[in-house]
N, CA and C atoms as an extended XYZ file, in Angstrom:
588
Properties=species:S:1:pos:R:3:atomname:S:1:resname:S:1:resid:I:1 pbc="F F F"
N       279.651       92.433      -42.664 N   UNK     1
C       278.415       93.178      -42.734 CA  UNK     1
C       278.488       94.307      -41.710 C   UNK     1
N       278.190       95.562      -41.861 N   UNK     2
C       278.206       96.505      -41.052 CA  UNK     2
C       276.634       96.860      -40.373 C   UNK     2
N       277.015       97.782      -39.414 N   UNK     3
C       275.755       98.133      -38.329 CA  UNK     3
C       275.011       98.028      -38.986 C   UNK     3
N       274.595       99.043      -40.102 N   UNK     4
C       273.939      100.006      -40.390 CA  UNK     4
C       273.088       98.694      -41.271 C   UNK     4
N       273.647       98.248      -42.185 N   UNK     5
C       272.925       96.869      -43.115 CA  UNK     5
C       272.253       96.027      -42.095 C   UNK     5
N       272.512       95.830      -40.890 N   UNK     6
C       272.294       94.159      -39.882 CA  UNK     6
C       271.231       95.280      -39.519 C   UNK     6
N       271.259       96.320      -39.158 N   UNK     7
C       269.810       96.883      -38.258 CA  UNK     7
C       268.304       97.283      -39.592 C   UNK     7
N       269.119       97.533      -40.578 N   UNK     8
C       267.812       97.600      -41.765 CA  UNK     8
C       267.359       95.975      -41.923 C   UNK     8
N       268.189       94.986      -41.772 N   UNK     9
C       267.868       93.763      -41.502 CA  UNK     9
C       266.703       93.244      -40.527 C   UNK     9
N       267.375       93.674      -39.448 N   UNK    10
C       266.291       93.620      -38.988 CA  UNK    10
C       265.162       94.222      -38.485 C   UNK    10
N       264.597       95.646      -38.722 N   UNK    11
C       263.958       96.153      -39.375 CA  UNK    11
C       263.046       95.917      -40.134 C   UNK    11
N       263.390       95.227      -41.300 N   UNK    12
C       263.068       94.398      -42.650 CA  UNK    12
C       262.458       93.240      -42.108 C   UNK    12
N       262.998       92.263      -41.411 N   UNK    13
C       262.469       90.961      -40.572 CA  UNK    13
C       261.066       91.530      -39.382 C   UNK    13
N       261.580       92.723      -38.570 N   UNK    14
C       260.429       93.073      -37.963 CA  UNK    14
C       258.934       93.220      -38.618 C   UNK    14
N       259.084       94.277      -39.740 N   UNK    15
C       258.162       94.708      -40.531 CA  UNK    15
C       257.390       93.487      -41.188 C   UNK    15
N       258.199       92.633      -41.569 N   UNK    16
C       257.571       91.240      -42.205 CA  UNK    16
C       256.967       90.480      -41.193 C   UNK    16
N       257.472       90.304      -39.859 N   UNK    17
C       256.854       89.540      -38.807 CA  UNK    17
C       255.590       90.606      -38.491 C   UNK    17
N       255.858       91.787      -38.278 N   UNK    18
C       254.272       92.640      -37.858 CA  UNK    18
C       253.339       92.536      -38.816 C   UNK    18
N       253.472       92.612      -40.321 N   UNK    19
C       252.629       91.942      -41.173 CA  UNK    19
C       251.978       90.538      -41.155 C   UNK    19
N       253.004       89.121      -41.299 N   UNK    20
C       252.549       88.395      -40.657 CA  UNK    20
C       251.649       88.126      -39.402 C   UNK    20
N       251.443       88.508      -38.555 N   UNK    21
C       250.835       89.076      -37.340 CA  UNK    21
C       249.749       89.399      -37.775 C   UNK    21
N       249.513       90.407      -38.412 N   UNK    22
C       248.111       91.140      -38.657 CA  UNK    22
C       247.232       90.167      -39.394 C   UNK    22
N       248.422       89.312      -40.746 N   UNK    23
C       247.655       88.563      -41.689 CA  UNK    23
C       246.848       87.555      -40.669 C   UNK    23
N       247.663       86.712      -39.658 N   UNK    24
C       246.985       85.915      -38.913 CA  UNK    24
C       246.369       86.494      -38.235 C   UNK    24
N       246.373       87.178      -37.279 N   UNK    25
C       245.517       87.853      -36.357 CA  UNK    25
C       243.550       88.355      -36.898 C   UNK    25
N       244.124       88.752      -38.454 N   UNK    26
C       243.162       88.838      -38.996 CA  UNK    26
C       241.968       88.116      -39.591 C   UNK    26
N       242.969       86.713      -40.223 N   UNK    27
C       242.206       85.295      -40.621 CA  UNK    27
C       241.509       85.213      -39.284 C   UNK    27
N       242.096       84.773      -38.145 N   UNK    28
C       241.330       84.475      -36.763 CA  UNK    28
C       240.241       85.140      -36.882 C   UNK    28
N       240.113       86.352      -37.375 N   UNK    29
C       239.126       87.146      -36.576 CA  UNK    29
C       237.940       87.225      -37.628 C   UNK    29
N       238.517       87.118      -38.867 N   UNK    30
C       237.683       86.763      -39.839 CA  UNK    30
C       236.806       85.142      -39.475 C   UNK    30
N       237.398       84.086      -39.271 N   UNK    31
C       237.059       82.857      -38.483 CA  UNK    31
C       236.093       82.841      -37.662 C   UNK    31
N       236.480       83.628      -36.473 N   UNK    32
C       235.673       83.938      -35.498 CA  UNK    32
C       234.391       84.716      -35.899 C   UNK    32
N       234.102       86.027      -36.608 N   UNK    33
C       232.984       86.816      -37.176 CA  UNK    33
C       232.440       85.581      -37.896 C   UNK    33
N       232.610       83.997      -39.038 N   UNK    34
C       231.889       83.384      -39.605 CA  UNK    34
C       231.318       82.969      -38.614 C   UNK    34
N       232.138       82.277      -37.915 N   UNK    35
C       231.301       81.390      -36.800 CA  UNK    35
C       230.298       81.910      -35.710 C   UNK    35
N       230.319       83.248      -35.533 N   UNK    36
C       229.182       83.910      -34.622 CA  UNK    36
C       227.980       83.838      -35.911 C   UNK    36
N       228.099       84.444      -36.884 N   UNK    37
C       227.660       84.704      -38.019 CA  UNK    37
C       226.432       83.348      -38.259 C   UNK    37
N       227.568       81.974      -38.313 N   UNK    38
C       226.677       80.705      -38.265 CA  UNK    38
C       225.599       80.424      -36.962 C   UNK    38
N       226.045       80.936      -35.726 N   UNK    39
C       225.700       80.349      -34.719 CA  UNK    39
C       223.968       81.465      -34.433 C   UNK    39
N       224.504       83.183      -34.756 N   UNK    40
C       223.130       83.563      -34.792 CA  UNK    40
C       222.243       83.175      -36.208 C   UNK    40
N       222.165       83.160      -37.357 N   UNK    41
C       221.620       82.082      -37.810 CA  UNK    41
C       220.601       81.218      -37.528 C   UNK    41
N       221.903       80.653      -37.386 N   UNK    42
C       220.987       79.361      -36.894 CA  UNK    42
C       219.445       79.655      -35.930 C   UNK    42
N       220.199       80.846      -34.746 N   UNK    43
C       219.026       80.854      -33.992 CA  UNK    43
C       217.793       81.958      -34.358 C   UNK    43
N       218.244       83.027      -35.672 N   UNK    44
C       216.798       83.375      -36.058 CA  UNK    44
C       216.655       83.153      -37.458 C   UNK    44
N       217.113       81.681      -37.626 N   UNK    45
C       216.751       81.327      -39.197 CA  UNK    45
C       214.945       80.860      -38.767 C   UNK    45
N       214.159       81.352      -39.727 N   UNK    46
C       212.274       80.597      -39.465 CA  UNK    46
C       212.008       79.384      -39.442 C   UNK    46
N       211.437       78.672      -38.783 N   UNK    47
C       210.617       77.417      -38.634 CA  UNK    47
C       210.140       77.605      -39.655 C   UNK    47
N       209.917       76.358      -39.779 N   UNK    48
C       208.596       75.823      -40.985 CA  UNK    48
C       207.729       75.372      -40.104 C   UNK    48
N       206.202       75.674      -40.937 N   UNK    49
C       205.295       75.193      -40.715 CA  UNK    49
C       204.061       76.282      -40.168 C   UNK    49
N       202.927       75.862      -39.762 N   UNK    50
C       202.191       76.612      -38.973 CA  UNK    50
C       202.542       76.732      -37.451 C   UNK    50
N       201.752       78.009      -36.788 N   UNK    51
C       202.267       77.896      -35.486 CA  UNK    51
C       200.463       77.341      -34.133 C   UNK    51
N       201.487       76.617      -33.375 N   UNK    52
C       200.598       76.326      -32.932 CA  UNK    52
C       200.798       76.987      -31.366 C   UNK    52
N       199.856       77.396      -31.100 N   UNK    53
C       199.982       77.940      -29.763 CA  UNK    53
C       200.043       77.055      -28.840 C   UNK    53
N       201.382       76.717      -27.871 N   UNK    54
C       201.193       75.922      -26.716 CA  UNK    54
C       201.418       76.567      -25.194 C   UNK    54
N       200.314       76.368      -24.490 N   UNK    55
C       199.677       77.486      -23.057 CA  UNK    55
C       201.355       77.033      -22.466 C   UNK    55
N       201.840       78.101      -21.823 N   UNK    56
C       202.925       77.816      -20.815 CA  UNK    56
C       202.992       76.473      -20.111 C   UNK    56
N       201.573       76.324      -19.143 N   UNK    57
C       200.924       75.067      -17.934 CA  UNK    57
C       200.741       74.083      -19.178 C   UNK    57
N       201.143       73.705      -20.039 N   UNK    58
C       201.411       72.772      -20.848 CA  UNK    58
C       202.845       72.250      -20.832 C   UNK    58
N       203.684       72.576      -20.303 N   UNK    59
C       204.465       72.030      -20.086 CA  UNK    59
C       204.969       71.114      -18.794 C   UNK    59
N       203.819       70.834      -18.863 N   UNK    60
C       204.411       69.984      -17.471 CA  UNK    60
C       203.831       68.097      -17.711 C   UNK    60
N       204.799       67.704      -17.246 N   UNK    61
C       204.673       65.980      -16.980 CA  UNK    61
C       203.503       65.699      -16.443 C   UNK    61
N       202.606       64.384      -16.419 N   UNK    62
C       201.355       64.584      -16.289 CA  UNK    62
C       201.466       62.185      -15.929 C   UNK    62
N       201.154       61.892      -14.911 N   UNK    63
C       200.821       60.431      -14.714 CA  UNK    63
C       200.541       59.677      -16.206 C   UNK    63
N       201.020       58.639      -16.286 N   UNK    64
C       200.915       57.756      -17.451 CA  UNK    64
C       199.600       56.992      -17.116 C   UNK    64
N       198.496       57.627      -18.074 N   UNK    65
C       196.778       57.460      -18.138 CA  UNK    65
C       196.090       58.292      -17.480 C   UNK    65
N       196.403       59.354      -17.586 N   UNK    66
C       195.824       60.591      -17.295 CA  UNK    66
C       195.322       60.889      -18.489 C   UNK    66
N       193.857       61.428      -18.656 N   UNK    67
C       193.292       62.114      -19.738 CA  UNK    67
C       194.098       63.128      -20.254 C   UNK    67
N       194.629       63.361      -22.494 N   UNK    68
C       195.068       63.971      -22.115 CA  UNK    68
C       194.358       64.938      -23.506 C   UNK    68
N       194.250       66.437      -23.612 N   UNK    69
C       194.055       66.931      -24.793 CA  UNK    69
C       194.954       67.999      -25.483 C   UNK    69
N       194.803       68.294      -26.743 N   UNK    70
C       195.778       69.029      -26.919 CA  UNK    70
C       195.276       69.697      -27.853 C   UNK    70
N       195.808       71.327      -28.238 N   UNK    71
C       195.625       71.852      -29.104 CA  UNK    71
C       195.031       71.908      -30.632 C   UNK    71
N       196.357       70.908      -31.115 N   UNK    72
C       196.148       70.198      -32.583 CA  UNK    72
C       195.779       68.728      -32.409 C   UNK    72
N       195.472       68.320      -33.802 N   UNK    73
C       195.264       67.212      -33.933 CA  UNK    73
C       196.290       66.846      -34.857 C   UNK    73
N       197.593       66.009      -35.433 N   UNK    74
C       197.868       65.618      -33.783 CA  UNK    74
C       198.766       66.491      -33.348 C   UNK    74
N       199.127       66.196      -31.886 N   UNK    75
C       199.261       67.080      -30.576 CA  UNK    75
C       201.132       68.051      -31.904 C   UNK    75
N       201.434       68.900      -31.479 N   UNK    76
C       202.671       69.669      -31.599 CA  UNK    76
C       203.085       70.494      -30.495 C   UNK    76
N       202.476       69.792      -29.057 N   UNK    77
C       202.752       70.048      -28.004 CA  UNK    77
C       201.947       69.800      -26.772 C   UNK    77
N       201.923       70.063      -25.209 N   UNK    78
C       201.068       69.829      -24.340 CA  UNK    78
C       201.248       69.000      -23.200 C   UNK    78
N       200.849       68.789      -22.321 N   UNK    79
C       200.951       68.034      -21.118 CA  UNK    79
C       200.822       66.657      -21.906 C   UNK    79
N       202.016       66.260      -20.965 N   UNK    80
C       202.747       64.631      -21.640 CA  UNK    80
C       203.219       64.106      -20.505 C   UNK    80
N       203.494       62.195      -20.539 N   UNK    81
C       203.995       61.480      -19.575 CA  UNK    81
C       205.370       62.227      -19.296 C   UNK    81
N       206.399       61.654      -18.763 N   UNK    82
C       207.759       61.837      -18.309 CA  UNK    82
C       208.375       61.124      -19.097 C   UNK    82
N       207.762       59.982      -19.240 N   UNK    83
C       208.401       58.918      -20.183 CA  UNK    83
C       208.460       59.052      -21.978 C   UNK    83
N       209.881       58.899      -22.465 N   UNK    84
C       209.502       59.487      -23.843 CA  UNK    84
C       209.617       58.014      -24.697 C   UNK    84
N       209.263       57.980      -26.426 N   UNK    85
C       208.582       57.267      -27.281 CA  UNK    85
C       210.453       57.241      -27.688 C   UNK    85
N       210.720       55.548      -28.251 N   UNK    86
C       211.598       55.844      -28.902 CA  UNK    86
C       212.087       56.103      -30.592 C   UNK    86
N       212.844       56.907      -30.720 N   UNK    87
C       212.460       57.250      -32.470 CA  UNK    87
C       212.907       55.856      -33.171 C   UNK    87
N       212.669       56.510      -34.551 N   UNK    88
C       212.599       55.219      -35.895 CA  UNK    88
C       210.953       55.864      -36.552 C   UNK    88
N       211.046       54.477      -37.125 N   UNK    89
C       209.887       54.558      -38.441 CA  UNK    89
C       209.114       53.513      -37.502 C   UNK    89
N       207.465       53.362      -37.387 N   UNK    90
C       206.561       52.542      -36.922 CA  UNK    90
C       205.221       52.373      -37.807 C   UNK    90
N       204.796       50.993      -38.033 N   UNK    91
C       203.783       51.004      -38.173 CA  UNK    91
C       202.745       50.161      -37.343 C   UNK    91
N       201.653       50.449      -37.929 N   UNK    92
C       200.747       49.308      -36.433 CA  UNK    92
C       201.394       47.996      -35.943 C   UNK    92
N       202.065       47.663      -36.698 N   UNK    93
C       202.445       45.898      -36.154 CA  UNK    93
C       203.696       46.521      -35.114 C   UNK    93
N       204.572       47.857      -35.961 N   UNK    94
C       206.394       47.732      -34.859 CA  UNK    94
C       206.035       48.261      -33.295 C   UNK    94
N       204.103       48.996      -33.427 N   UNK    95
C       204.037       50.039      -32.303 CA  UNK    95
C       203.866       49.425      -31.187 C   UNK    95
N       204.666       49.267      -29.783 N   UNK    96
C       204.750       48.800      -28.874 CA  UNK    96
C       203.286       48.797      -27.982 C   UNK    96
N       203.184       47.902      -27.500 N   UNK    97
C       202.105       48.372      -26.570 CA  UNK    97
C       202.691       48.936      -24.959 C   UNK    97
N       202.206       50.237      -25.063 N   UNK    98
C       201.836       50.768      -24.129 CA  UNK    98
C       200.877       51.450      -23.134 C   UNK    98
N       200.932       51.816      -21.522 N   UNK    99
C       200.113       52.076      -21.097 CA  UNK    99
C       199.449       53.295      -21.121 C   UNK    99
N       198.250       53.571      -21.661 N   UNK   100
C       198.124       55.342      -21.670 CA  UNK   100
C       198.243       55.551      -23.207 C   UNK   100
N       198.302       56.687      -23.648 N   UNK   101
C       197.908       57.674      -24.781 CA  UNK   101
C       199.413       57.447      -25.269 C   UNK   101
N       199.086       57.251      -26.494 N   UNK   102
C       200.637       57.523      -27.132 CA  UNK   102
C       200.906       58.601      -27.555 C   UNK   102
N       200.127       59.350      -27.476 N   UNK   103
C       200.595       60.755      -27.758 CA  UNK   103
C       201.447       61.393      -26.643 C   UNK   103
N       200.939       60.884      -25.593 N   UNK   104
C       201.534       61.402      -24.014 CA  UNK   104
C       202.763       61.039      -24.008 C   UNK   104
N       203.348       60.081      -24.545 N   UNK   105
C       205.156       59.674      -24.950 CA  UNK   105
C       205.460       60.758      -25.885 C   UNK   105
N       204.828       61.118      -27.441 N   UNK   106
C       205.294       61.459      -28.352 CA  UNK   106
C       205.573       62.647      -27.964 C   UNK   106
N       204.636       63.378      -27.262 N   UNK   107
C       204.789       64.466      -26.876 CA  UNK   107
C       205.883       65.128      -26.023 C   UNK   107
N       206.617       64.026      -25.454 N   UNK   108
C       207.576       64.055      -24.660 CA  UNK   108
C       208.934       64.414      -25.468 C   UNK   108
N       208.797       63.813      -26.529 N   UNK   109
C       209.883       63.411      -27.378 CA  UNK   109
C       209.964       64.784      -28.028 C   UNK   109
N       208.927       65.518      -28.389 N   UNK   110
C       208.616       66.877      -28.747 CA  UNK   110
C       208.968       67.693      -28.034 C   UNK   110
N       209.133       67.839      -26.861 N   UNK   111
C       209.364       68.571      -25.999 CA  UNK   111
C       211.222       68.676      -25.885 C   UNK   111
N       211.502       67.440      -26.350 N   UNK   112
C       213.036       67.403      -26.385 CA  UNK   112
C       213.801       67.268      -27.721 C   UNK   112
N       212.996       68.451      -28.543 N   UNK   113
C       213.405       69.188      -30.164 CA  UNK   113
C       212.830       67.943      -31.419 C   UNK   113
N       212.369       66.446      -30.995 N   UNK   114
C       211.793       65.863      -31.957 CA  UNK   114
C       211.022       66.410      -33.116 C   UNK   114
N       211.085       65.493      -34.315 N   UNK   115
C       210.496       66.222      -34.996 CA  UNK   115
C       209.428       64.847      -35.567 C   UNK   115
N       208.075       64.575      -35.788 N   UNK   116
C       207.329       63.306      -35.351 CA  UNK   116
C       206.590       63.061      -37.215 C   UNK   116
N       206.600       62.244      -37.901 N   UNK   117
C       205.902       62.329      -39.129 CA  UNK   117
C       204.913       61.287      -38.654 C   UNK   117
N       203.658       62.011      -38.941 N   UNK   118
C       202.308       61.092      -38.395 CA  UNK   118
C       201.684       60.909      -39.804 C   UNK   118
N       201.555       59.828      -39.977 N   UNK   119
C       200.796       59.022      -41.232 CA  UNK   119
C       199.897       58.358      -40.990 C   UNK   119
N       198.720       58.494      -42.154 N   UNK   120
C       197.227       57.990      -42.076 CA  UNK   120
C       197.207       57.189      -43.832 C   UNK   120
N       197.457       56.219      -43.642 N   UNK   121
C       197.249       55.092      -45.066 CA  UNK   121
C       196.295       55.368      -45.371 C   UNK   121
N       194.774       55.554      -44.052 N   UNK   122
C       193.532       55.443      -44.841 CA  UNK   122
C       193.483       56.050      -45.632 C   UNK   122
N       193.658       56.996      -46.524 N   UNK   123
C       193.277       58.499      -46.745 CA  UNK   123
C       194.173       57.869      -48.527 C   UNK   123
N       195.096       56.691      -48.450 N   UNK   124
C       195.906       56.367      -49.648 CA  UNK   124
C       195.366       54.823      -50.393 C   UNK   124
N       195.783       54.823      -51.644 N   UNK   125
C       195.647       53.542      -51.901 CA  UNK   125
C       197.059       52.424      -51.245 C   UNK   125
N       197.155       51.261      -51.606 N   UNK   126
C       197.781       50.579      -50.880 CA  UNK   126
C       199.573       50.266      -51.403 C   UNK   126
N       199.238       50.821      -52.819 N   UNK   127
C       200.914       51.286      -53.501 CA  UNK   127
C       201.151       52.794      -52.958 C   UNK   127
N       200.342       54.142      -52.647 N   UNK   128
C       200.718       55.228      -52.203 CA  UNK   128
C       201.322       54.924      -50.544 C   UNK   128
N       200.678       54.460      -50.191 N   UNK   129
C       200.995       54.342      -48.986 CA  UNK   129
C       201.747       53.714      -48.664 C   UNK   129
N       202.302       52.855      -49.574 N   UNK   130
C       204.053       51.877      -49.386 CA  UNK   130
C       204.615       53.048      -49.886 C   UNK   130
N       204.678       53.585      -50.689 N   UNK   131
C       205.417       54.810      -51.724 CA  UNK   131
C       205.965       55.954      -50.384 C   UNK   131
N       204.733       56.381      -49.530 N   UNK   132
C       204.559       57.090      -48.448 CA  UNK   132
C       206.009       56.719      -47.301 C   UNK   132
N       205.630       55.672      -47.020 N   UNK   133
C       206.183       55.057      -46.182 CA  UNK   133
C       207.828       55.110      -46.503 C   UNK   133
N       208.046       54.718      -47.277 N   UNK   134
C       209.214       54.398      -48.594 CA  UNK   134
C       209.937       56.203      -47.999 C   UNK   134
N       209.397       57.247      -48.740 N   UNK   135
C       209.717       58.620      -49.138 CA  UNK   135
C       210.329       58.905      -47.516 C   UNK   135
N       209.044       58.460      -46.350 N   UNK   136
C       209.551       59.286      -45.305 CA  UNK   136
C       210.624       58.354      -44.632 C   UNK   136
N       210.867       56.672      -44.799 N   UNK   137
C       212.099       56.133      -44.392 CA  UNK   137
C       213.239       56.847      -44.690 C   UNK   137
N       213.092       57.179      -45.800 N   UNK   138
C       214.236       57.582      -47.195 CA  UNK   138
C       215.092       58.822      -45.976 C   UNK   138
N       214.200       60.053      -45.851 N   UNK   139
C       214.125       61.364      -44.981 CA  UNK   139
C       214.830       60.995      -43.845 C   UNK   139
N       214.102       59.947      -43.255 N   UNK   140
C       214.715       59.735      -41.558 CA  UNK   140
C       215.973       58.939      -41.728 C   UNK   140
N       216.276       58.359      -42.725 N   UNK   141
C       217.475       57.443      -42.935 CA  UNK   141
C       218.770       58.355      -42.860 C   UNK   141
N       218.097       59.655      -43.807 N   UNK   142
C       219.588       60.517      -44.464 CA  UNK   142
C       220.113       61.350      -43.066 C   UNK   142
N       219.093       61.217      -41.906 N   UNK   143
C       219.497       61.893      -40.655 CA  UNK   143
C       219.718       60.955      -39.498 C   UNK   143
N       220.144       59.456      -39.870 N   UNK   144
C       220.484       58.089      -38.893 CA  UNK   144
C       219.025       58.687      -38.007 C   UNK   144
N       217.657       58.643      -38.628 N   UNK   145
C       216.724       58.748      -37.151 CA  UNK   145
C       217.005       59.859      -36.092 C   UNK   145
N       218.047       60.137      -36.408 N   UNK   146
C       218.056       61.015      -35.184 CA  UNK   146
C       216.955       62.304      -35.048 C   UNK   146
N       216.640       62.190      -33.800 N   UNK   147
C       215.170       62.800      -33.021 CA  UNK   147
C       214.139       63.207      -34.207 C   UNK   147
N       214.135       61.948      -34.561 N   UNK   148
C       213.081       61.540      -35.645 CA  UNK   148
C       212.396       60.341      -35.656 C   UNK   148
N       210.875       60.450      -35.667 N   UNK   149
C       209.724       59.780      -35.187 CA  UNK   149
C       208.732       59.512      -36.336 C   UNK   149
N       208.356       58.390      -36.849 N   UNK   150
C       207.410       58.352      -37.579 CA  UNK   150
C       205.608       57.083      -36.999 C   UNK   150
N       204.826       57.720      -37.133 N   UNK   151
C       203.808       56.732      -36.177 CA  UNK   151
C       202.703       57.046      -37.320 C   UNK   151
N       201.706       55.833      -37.457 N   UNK   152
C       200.635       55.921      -38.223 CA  UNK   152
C       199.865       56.658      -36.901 C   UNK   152
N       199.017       57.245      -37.631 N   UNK   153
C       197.961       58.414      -36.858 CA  UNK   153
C       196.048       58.450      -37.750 C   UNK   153
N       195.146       57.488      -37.342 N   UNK   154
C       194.491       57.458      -38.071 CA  UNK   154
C       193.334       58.574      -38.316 C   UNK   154
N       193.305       59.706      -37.030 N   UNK   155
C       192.534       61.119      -36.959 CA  UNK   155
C       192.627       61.656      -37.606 C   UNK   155
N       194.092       62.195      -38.424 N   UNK   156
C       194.451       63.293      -39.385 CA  UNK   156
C       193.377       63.063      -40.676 C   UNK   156
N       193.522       64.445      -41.676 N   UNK   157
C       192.650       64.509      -42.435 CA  UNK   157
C       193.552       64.448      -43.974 C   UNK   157
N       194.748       64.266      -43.789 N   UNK   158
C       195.925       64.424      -44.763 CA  UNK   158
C       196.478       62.852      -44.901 C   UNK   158
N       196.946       62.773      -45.669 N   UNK   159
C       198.237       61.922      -45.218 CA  UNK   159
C       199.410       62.001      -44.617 C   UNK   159
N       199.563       62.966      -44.700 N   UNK   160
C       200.974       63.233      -43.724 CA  UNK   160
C       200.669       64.401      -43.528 C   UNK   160
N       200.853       64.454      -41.876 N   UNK   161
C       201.305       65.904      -40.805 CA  UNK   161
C       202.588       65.469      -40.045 C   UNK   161
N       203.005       66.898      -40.047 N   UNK   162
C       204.499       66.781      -39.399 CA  UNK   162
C       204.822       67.345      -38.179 C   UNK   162
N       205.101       67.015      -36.951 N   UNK   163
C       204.337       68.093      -35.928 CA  UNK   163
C       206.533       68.157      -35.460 C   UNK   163
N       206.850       69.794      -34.639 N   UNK   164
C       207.685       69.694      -33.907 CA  UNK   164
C       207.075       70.414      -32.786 C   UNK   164
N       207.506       70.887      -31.566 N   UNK   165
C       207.258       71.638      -30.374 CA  UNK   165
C       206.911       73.134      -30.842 C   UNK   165
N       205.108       73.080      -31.327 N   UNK   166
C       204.626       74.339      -31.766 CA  UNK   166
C       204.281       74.825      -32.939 C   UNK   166
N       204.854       73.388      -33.799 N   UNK   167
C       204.662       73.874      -35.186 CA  UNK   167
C       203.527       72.561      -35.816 C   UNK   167
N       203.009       72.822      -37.030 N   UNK   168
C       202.419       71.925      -37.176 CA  UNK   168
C       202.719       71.811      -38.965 C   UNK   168
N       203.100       71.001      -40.061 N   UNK   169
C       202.952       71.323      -41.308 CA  UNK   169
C       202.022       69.949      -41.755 C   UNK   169
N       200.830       70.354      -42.532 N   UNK   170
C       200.349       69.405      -43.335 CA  UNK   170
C       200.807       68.590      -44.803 C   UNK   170
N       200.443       67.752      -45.390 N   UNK   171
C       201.081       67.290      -46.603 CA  UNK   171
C       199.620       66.917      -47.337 C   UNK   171
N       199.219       66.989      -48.453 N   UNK   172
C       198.403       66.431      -49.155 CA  UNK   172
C       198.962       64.895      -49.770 C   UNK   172
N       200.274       65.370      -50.539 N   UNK   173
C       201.168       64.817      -50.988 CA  UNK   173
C       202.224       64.766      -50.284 C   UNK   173
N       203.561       64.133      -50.467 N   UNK   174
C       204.601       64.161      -50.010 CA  UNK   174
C       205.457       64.559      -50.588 C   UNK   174
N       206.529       65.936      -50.141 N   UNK   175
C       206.701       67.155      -50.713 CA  UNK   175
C       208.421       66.631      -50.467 C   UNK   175
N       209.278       66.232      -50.823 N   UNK   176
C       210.632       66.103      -50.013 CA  UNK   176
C       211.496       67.182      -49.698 C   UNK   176
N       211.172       68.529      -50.530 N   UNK   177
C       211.695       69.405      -50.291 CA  UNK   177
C       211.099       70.260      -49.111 C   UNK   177
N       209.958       70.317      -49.333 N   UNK   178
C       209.104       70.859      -48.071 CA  UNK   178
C       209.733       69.884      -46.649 C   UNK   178
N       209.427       68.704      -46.951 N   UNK   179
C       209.736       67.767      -45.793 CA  UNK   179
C       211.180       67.793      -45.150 C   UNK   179
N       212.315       68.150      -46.191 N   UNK   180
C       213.028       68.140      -45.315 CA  UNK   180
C       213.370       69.605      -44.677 C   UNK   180
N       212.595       70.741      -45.203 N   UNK   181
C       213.168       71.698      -44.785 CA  UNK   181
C       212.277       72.034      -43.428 C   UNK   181
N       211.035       71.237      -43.191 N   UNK   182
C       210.179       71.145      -41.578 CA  UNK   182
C       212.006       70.086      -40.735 C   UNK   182
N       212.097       69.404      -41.272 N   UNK   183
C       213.043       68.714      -40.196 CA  UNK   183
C       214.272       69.813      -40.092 C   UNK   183
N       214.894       69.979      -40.670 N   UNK   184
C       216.140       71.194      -41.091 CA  UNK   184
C       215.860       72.385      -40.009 C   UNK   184
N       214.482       72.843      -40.088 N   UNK   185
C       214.343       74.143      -39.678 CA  UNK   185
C       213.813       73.983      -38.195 C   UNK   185
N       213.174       72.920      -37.905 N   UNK   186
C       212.206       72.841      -36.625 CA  UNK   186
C       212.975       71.701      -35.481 C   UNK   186
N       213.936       70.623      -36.178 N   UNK   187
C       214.608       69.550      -35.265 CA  UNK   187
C       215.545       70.875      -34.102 C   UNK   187
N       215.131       70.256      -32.916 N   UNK   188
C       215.932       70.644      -31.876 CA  UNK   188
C       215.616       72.497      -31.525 C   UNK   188
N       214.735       72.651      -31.667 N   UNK   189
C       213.863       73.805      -31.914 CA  UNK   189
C       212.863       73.547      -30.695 C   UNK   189
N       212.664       73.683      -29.331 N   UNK   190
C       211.729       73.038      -28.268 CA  UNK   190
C       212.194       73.751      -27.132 C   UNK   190
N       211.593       73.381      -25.864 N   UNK   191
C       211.652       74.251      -24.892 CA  UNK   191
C       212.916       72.943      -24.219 C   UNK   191
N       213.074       71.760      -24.035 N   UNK   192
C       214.171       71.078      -23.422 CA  UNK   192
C       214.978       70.286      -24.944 C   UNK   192
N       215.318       70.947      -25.814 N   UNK   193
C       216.175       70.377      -27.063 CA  UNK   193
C       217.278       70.507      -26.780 C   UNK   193
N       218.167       70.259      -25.925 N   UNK   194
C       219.268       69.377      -25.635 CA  UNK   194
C       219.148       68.377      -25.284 C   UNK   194
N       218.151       68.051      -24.239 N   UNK   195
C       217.891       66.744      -24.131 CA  UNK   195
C       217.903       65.177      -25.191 C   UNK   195
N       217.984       64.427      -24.953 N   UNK   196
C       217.926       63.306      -25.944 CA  UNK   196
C       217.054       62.444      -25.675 C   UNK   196
């Protein structure tokens, strides 16, 4: 083989490796633009729900049996214990007794991106309200519970309200598409949502 062939050789090998190069260099960067792409997204994709105004001086920890009030009914934010509620599904018999307002836990849990389904049976007959119960297990199941809360709430005027840190959505009915897109859009959405 002479000079002149071995240097178009490699030449030929260069040109193919600087192509190669670009092809990868480029996938990466294509990679990289999705993943910023996903990550802002995420952070100005919209909440669901209504907004509820919560005062700044609402964020602060507050003695367990301290009077407490809040905005909405029920709370989607506000001065709360330190101590937080643990998630799952509850009804009057699973709800622990504790000292003080249970909202003053839930609220805690809100504060750290929870997202809380408050249910009122009264308001159902006694097959809707297993049906109820049933629909929103179903919801919290497909997300292992995670920072997901369900508590009977007998104040509300609905059967189901869905509260996260600020937001509030009502249910007449139980909507699953609506419902899961309040958890989708509002879980981990809070002023301490890294927390657990």
């Amino acid at each position: 083989m002479n000079k002149t062939s071995k240097r178009e050789q490699n030449r030929n090998r260069q040109r193919r490796q600087k192509w190669i190069n670009y092809a990868i260099g480029g996938g990466i960067g294509l990679i990289i633009l999705g993943i910023l792409g996903v990550i802002t997204w995420q952070g100005v994709k919209p909440q669901a729900g209504e907004i509820v105004e919560i005062p700044a001086d609402y964020l602060t920890h507050v003695e367990i049996g301290t009077p407490l009030t809040y905005p909405s009914d029920p709370p989607a934010g506000g001065r709360h214990y330190a101590e937080e509620f643990e998630n799952g599904f509850f009804d009057e018999a699973t709800l622990s007794n504790r000292p003080g307002d249970l909202a003053g836990y839930l609220v805690h849990n809100l504060e750290h991106g929870y997202v809380i389904f408050w249910y009122n049976c009264a308001k159902l007959d006694e097959t809707a309200c297993n049906n109820l119960k049933s629909e929103i297990k179903t919801v919290m199941n497909a997300k292992n519970n995670f920072k997901l809360i369900a508590v009977p709430w007998e104040s509300i005027d609905d059967p189901l309200v869905m509260t996260s840190w600020g937001r509030l959505q009502r249910f007449e009915q139980f909507d699953e598409r609506l419902v899961r897109n309040f958890v989708e859009s509002n879980i981990n959405r809070a002023p301490e949502s890294g927390a657990q």
